[in-house]
KEDO-138421 format. One record per residue: residue number from 1; residue in one letter; x, y, z of N, C-alpha, C, CB in turn. Coordinates in nm, 4 decimals, padded with zeros to 6 digits. Last residue first. Glycine has a CB too. Layout:
guke	vexfi	n_x	n_y	n_z	ca_x	ca_y	ca_z	c_x	c_y	c_z	cb_x	cb_y	cb_z
NUM	A	X	Y	Z	X	Y	Z	X	Y	Z	X	Y	Z
...
REM end
This chain:
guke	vexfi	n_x	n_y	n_z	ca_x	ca_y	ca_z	c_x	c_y	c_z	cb_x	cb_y	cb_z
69	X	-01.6184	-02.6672	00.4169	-01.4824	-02.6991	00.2739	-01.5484	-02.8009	00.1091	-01.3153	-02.8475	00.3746
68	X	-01.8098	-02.4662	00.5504	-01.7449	-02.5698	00.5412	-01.6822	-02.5887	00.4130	-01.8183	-02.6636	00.5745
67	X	-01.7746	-02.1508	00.6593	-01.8296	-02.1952	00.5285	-01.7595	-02.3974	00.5324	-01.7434	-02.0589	00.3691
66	X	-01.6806	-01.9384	00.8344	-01.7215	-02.0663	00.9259	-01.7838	-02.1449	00.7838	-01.8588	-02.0293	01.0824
65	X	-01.5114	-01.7548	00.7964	-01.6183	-01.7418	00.7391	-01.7840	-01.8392	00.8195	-01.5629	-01.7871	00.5898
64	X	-01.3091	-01.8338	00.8281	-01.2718	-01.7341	00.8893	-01.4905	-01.7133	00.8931	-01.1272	-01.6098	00.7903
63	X	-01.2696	-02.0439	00.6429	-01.2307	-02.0835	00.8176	-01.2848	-01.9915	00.8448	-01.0793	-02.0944	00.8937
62	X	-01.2746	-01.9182	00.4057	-01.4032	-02.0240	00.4152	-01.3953	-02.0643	00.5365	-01.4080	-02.1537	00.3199
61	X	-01.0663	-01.8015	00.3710	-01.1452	-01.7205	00.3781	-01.2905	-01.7892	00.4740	-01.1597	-01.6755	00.2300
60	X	-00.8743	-01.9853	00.3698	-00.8923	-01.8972	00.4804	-01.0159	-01.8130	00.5153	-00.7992	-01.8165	00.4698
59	X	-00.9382	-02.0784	00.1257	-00.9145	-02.2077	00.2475	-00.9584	-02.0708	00.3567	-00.6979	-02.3089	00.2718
58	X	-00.8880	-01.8759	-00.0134	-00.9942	-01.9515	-00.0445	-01.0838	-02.0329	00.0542	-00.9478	-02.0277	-00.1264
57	X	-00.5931	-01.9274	-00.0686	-00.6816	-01.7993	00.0217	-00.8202	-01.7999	00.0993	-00.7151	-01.6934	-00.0727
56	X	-00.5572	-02.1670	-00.1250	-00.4939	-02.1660	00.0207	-00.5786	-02.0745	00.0675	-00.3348	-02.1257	00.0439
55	X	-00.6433	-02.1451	-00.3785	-00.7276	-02.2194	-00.3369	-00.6844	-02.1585	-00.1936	-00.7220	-02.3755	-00.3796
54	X	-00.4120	-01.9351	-00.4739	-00.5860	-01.8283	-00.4710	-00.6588	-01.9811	-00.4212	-00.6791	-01.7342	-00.6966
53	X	-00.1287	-01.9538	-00.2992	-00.2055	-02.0273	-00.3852	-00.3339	-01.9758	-00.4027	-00.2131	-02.1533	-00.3466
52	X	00.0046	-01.9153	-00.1158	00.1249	-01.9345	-00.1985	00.0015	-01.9569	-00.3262	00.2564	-02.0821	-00.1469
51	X	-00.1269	-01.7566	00.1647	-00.1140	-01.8428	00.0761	-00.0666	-01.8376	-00.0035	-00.1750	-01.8760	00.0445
50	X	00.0286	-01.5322	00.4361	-00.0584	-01.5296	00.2594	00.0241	-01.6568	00.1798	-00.0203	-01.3342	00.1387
49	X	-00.0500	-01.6035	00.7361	00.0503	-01.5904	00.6586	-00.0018	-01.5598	00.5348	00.1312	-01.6955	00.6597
48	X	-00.2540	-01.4354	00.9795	-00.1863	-01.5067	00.8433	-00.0992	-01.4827	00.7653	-00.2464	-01.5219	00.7624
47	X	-00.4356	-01.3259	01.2579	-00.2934	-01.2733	01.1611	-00.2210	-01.4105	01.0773	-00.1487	-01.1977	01.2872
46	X	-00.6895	-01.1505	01.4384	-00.6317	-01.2372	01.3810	-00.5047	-01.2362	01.2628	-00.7275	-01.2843	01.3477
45	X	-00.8204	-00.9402	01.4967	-00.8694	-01.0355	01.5068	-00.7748	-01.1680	01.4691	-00.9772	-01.0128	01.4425
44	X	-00.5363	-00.6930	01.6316	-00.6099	-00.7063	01.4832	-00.7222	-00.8720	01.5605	-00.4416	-00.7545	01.2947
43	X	-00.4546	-00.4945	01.7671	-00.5968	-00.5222	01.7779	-00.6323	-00.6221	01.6851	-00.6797	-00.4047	01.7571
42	X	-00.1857	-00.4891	01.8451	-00.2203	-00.3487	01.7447	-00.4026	-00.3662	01.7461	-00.1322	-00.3664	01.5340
41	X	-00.1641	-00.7790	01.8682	-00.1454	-00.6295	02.0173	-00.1571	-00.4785	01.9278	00.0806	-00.6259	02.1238
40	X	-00.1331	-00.8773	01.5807	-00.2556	-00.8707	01.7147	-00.2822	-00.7736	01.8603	-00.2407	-01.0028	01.7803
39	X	00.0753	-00.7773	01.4811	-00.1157	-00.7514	01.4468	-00.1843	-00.7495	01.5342	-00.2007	-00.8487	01.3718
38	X	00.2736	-00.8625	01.6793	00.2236	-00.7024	01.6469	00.0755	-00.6560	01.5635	00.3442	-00.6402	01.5488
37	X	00.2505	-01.1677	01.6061	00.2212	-01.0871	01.7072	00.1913	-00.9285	01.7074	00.3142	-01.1094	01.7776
36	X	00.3157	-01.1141	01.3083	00.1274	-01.1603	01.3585	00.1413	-01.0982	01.5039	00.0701	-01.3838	01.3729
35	X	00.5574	-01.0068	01.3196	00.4591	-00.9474	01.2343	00.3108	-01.0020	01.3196	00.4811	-01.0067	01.0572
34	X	00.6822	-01.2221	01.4528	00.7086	-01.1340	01.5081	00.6170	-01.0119	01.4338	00.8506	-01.1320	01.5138
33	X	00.6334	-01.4570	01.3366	00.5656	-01.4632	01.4195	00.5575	-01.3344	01.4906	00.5964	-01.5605	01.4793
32	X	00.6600	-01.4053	00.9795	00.6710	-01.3991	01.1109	00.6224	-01.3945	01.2206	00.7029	-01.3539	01.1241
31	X	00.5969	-01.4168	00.6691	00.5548	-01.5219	00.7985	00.6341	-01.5538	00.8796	00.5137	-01.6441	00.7716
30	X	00.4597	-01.1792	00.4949	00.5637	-01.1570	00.5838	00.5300	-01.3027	00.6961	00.5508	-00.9800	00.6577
29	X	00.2516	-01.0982	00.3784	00.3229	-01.1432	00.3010	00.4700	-01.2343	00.3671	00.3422	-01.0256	00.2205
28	X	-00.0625	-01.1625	00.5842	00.0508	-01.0718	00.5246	00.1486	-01.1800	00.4606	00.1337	-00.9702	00.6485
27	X	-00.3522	-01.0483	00.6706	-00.2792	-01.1529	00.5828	-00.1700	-01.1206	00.5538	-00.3310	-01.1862	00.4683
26	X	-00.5156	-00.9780	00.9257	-00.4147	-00.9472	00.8729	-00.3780	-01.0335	00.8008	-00.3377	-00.9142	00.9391
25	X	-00.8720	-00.8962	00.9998	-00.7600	-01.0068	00.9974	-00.6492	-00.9587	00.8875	-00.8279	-01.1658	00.9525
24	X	-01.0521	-00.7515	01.2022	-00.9879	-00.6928	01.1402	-00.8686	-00.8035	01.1387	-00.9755	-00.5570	01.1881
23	X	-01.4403	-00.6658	01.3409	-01.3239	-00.7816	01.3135	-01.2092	-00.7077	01.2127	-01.3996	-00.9374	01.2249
22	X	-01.5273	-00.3721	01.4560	-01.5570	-00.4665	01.3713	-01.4324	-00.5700	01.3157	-01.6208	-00.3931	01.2670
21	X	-01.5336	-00.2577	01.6976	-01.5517	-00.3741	01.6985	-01.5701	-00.4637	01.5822	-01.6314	-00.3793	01.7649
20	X	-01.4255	00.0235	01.6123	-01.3739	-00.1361	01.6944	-01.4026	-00.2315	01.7454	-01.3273	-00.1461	01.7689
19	X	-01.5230	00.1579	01.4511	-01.4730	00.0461	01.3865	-01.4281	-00.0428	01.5130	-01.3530	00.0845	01.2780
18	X	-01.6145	00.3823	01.5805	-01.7300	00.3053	01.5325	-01.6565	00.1783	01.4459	-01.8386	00.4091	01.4336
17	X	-01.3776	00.5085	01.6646	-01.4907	00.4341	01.7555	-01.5904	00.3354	01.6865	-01.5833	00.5435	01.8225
16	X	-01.0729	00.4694	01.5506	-01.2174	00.5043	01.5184	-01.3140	00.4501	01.5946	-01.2525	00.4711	01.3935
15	X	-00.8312	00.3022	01.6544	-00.8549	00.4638	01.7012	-00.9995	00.5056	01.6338	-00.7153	00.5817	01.6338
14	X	-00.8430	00.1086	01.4378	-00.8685	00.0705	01.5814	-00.9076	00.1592	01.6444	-00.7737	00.0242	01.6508
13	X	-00.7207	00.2592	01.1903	-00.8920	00.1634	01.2250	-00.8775	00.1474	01.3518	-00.9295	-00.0119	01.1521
12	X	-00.4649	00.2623	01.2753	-00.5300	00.3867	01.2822	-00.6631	00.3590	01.2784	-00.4934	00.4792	01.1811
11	X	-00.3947	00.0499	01.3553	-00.3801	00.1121	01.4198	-00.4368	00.2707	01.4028	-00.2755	00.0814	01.4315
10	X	-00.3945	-00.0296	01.0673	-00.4752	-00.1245	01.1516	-00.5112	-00.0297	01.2865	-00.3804	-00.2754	01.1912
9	X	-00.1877	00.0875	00.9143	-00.3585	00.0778	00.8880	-00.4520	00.0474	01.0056	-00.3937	-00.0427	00.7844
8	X	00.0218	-00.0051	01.0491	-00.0084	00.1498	01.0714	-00.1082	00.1487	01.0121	00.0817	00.2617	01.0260
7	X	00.0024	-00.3055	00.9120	-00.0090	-00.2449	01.0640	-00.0246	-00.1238	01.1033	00.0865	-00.2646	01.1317
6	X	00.0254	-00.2000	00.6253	-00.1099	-00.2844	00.6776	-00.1095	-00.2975	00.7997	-00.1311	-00.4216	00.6308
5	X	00.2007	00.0736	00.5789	00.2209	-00.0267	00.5483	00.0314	-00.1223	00.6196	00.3934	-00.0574	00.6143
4	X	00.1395	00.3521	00.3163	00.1521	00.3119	00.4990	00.0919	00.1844	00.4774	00.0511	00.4204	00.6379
3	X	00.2208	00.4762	00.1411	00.2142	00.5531	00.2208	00.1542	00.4890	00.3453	00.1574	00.6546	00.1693
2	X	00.0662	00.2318	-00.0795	00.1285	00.3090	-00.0983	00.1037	00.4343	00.0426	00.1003	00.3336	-00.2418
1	X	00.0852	-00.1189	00.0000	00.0000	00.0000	00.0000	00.0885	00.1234	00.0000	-00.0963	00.0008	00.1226
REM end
């Protein structure tokens, strides 16, 4: 994203009242544990790695979703 990365996003959604409660999952490119942790103490609902694959996404979407497989 141009001018601010998907954790300084997150952190600025969180600071809006009327967004915090609405769920907020991080997919990132980045599969560190040291990235998901900071999603999550930033607020996020949750933090992924990004599938190698549009089925893997697919997979996440349909967990996240509660959609059986």
């Amino acid at each position: 994203m141009p001018g601010m990365n998907g954790l300084e996003l997150l952190k600025l959604l969180r600071r809006m009242r009327r967004l915090d409660v609405v769920p907020i999952y991080i997919v990132s490119t980045t599969n560190s544990d040291k990235t998901q942790q900071q999603a999550l103490s930033f607020g996020a609902s949750g933090a992924f790695a990004k599938p190698e694959t549009m089925l893997g996404m697919q997979s996440i979407q349909r967990e996240l979703l509660g959609i059986p497989e």
